[in-house]
N, C-alpha and C positions, 0 to 999 in steps of 0.2 A: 609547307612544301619541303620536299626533301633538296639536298644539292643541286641536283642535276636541272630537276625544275625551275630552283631561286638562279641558277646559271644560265637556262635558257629566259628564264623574266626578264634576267638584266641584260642580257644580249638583245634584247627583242625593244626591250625599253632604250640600248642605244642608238639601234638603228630610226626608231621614231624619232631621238632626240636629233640624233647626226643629222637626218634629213630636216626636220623643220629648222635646226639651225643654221643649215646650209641655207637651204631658200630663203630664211631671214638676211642673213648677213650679205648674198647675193644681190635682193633688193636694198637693203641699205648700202652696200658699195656702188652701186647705180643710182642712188638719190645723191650719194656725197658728190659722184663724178658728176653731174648735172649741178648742182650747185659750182664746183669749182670749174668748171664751162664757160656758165650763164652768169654767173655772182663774178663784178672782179674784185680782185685781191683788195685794190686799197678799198673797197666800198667795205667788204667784211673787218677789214682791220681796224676801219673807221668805227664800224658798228660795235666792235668789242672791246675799243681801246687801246692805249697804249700801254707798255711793259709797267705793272707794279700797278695798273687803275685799278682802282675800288668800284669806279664805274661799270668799266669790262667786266670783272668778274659776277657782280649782281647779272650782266644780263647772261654770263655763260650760267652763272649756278638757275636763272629763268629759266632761260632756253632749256636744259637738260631736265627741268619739273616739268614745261610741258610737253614733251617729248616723249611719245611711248617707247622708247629703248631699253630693251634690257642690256644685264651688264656686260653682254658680249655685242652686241650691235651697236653700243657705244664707241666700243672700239676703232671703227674705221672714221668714223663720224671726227674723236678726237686727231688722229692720225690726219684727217682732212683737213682739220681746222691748222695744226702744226706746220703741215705744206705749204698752207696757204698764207704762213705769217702773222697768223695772230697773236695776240699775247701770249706769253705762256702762262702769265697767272689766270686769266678766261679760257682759254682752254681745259686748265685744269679743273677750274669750278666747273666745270659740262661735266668735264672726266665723274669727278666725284659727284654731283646733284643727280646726273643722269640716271644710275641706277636705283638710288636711293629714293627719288621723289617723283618719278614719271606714276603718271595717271592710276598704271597697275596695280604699282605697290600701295599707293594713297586709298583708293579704293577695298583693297585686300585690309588696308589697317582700321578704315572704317569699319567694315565689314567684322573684323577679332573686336577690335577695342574701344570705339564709338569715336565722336565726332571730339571731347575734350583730348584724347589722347593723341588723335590723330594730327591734331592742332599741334600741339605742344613737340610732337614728334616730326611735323613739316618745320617749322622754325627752328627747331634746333638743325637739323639736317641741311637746312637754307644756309642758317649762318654759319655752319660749317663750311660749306662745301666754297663759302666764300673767300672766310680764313685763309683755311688749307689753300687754295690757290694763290693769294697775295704771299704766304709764308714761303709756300716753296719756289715764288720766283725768288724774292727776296734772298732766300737761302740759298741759289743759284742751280736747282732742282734743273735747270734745262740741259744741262751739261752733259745730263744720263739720259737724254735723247740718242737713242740709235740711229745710225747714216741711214735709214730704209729709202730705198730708192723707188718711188712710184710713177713708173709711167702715164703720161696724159696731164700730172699737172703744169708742165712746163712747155711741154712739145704743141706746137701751135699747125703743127701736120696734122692733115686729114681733116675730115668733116666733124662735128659739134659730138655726133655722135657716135663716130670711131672714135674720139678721145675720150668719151663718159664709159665707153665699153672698155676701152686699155684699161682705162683707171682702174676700174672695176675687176676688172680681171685681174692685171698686175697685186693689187691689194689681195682681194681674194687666193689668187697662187700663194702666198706670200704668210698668209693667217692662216690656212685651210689646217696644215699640219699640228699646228695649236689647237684648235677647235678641237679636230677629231679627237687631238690625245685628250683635253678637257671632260669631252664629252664622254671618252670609254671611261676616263677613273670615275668622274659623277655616275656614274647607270652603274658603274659595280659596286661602289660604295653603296649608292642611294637601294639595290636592288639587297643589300647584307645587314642594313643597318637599323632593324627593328626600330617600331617607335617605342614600344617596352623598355628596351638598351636604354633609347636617349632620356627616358624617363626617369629610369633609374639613378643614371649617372649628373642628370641636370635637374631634379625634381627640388620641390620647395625644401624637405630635409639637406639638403645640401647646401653651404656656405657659399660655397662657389659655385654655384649653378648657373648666373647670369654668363661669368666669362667663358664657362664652358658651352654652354647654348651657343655664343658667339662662333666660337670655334666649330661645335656639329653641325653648324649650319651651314657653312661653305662646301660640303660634298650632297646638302641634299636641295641646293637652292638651283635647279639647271631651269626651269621657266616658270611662273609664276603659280600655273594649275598645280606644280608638283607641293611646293610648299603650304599651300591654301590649307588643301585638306589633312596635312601634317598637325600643321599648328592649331588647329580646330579641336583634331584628335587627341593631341598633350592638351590642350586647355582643358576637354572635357575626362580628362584622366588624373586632374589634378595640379597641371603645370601651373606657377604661377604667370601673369602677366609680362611682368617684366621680366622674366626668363625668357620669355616666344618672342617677346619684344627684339631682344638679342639676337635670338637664332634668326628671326627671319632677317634686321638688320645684315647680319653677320653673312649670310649667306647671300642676298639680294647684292651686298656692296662688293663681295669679294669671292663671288662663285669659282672653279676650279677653272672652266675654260677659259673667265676675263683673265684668272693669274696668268696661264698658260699665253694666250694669248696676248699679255702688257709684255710679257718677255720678247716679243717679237720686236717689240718697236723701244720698248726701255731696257736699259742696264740693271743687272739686280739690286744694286742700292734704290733705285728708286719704287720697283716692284715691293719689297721691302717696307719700309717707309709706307706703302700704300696700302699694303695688308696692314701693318701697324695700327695705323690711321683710322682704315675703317674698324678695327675691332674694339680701339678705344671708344669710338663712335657709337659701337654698340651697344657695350658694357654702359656708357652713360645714359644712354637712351633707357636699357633696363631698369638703370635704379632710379632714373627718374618717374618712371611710368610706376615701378614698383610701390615708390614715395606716394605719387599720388591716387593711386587703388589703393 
C-alpha cells in the first residue's frame, strides 16, 4: 500500500478501535456503578482486606485472572475499587493481574505456546501482580493517587439507577479524552509498523530482542484479535518464543490508551513505575520461556 492508503487503513482502524472501546468502557463503567450501588463499601473492603494483606491482594490479583478486562477497561474497575476504600495493595493486584491474566490473554497463550508455558507464565504473572501490590502500598505508592472526583459514589440522591448512570457517566466524561488519544497513537503506530520492521529489529539474531519485543509491543497491543495474528506471524517467520512472549506481555500489560488513561487518575511517578514493572515483567517472562524451549 502506498501512503495515502496505509493513512486511510489506520484511520479506518481507529475509528473501529475508538468505537468498540467506547461501548466497552461504557458498559464496564455501568457494571462498576452497579456494584458501588448494590455492594456496600465495608462488605468490599471486608472482602479484599485490609491495607498491606497478603490476603486482599491474592484475591485482587484472583479477581482480575478471572475477569475478562482488557487493559483499558480495567481502568474504571480499579478507579472503583479506590473510591470505594479498598486497599491499596488489592486494588493494585487487580490493577496489574487484570490485564495480564483475564481469560483472553491465557487462552491466546495456550493457543502460541501450549499448556507447559502457559502455566508457568500464569504463576509467574499471579505472583507478581501479588508482590507488586504489597510493595507499592508498603512503599507508600497511594500518595500518587489523583483527587478524581466521581459522581454517584458518595451522593445518596436519586434512585439506585440515576447514580449507576452518574457514575458511569461522570468516569466516562472524565477518561473518554485518554482513550481517544490512546487509541489514534495505537492505529497510527499499529497501521505503520510492518511486522518485517519488528522482525528485523527483534528477531533471534539480536541480543536484545526480548527487551525490545517488550517495548514494540505496547503500540500494537489495542485488543486481543490485533495481537493474535501478529504474534502467529513472527513465530512463523522465525521469531523466537520468548521474544513474542515479551511483546505480547509487554503490550497486553501496558497498551498506549491504559498509559494514557492511568494519567488520568495517577501522578507520573507512579504511571512510571508501572510501565517499569510491567516491562521488567516481560523481559523475565521471555527468558524464562526462552530457558525452557
Amino acid at each position: 500500500m502506498n501512503f495515502a492508503e496505509t493513512l486511510l487503513a489506520a484511520g479506518q482502524y481507529f475509528l473501529i478501535i475508538a468505537l468498540e472501546l467506547t461501548a466497552l468502557f461504557i458498559v464496564v463503567c455501568l457494571i462498576v456503578g452497579a456494584l458501588n450501588v448494590y455492594v456496600p463499601k465495608e462488605k468490599m473492603q471486608k472482602v479484599l482486606g485490609h491495607s498491606g494483606s497478603v490476603r486482599g491482594s491474592v484475591i485482587g490479583a484472583a479477581f482480575g485472572a478471572i475477569t475478562p478486562f482488557c487493559s483499558c477497561s480495567t481502568i474504571p474497575v480499579t478507579l472503583g475499587f479506590l473510591k470505594s476504600g479498598v486497599a491499596f495493595s488489592s486494588a493494585m493486584s487487580f490493577l496489574f493481574a487484570s490485564p495480564l491474566l483475564n481469560p483472553v490473554i491465557i487462552a491466546m497463550m495456550l493457543v502460541i505456546f501450549g499448556p507447559q508455558i502457559t502455566i508457568v507464565y500464569a504463576v509467574l504473572m499471579f505472583t507478581a501482580a501479588v508482590v507488586i501490590g504489597l510493595t507499592l502500598e508498603r512503599l507508600g505508592f497511594k500518595k500518587y493517587v489523583k483527587p478524581v472526583a466521581v459522581e454517584g459514589m458518595t451522593e445518596e440522591t436519586g434512585t439506585k439507577l440515576q447514580r449507576i448512570v452518574r457514575f458511569a457517566w461522570t468516569t466516562f466524561r472524565q477518561m473518554i479524552p485518554y482513550l481517544l488519544l490512546g487509541a489514534a497513537i495505537g492505529a497510527f503506530i499499529y497501521g505503520f509498523l510492518p511486522a518485517d520492521w519488528i522482525l528485523a529489529v527483534a528477531g533471534p539474531q539480536n541480543l536484545f530482542a526480548i527487551p525490545i519485543a517488550a517495548i514494540i509491543g505496547i503500540p500494537l497491543y489495542i485488543r486481543a484479535e490485533t495481537i493474535l495474528p501478529i504474534s502467529a506471524a513472527l513465530l512463523s517467520k522465525g521469531m523466537g518464543m520468548g521474544t513474542v512472549a515479551a511483546l505480547l506481555i509487554g503490550g497486553a500489560g501496558m497498551s498506549i490508551p491504559e498509559i494514557t488513561m492511568l494519567s488520568a487518575i495517577f501522578k507520573k511517578q507512579f504511571v512510571l513505575v508501572f510501565v517499569a514493572t510491567i516491562f521488567i515483567a516481560a523481559v523475565v517472562t521471555g527468558l524464562v520461556v526462552q530457558v525452557i524451549v
